[in-house]
Structure formats: structure tokens, C-alpha cells
N, C-alpha and C positions, 0 to 999 in steps of 0.2 A: 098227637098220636096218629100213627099210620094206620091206613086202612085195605087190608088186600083181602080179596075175594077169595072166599076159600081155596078154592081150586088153586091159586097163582101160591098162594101163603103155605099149604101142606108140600106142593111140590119144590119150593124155592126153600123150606125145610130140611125135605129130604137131600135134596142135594149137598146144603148145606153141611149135614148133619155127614153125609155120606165123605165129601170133601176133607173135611175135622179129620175123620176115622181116617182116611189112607193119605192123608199130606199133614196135617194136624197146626196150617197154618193159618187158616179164617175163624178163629174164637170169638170174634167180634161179631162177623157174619152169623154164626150160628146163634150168640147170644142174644143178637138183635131178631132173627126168626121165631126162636124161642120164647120170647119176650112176647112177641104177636101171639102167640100160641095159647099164654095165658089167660084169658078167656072166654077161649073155644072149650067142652068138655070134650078134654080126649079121649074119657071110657065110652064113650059112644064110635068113635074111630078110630079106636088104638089099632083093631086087629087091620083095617084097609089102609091105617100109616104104614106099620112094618112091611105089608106088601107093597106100597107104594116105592119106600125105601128099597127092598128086594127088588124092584124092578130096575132103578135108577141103579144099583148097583150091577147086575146083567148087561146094563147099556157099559156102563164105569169100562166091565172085564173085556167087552169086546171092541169099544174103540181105545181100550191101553192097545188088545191086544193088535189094530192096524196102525196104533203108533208104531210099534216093532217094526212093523214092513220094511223090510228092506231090498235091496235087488236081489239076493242070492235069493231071500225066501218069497218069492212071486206068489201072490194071489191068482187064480185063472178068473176071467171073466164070469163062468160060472160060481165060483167061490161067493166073487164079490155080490154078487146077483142074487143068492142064497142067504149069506148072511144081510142084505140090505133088506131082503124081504122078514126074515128073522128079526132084525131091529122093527121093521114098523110094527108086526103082531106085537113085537112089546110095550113101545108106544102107545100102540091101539089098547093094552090093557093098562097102562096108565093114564089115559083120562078116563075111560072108565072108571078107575080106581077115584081120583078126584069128583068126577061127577057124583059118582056117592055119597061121598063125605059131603059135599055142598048139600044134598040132597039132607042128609042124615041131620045135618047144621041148620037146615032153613036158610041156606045164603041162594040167591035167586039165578047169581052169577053159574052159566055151565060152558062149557068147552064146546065144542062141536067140531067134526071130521066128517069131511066127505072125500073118499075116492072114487078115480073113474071120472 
């Protein structure tokens, strides 16, 4: 049996979970996360999964949306600089998001970020 840290296990989930929903081609992937899932209580993390999810989805919509990029539709340095700042505040709320959960679980394993 595999063993992943909370924090790695809910977000390699979401992704998973997130991946299924808009390609619908890693059933295995998701089956095998979900499988892990099985003896965590989720009604203690249901509501910080779905946001965890919601967030990996936000990241999903905005690097579809710089696959698009093309020359005609230019980005301006500022654009990019905005949205790159945009992506981290999200980020920044998903481990937060995981840290909870580890927290809320008793797994001892936590994330850490330092900027600057």
C-alpha cells in the first residue's frame, strides 16, 4: 500500500480529479488517488478539498488560456507580470489549503513557502 502525505495525496487528487473532468483520459490515475483517499475522513475536509479543487481549476483556466497565445494575440510584459503574480496568490492559497487538511488529519507532513 502507498503512502503519501496528506498535502501531496489531496492535491495530486485534485488534479487528478480536475484532469478526468476536462480530458476524461486518466481513470486509472484518479482511481488509484481515490483509492488513497479511502481512509482519510473526508467529512472533516470535504469543504477545503472542493476549494482545493476550485483552485487547481483557476490555475487549469489560465495556463489553457496562455496555451492560446499566439503572435497575432500578444501578451504585454505587463499582462504577463499580473497574471504571474495572480497565479502565485493562488498557489499561496493552495497550500494553505493542504496545510489544513494535514492539520485537520494529524499528518505531520506540511508544505512551506518563503518569498523574498
Amino acid at each position: 500500500m502507498y503512502k503519501f502525505p496528506v498535502i501531496e495525496l489531496v492535491d495530486r487528487y485534485c488534479i487528478a480529479k480536475l484532469k478526468f473532468a476536462k480530458l476524461g483520459d486518466n481513470k486509472e490515475e484518479l482511481d488509484f488517488y481515490t483509492d488513497q483517499l479511502k481512509d482519510l475522513n473526508l467529512d472533516l475536509i470535504s469543504e477545503d478539498l472542493d476549494r482545493l479543487y476550485e483552485v487547481h481549476a483557476r490555475v487549469w483556466e489560465l495556463e489553457d488560456d496562455f496555451k492560446k497565445y499566439t503572435v497575432e494575440h500578444k501578451y504585454s510584459l505587463e499582462e504577463i507580470g499580473r497574471r504571474a503574480i495572480y497565479v502565485r496568490n493562488i498557489l499561496n492559497e493552495r497550500y494553505i489549503l493542504k496545510n489544513r487538511m494535514a492539520e485537520i488529519l494529524n499528518d505531520p507532513v506540511r508544505e512551506t513557502k518563503k518569498y523574498g
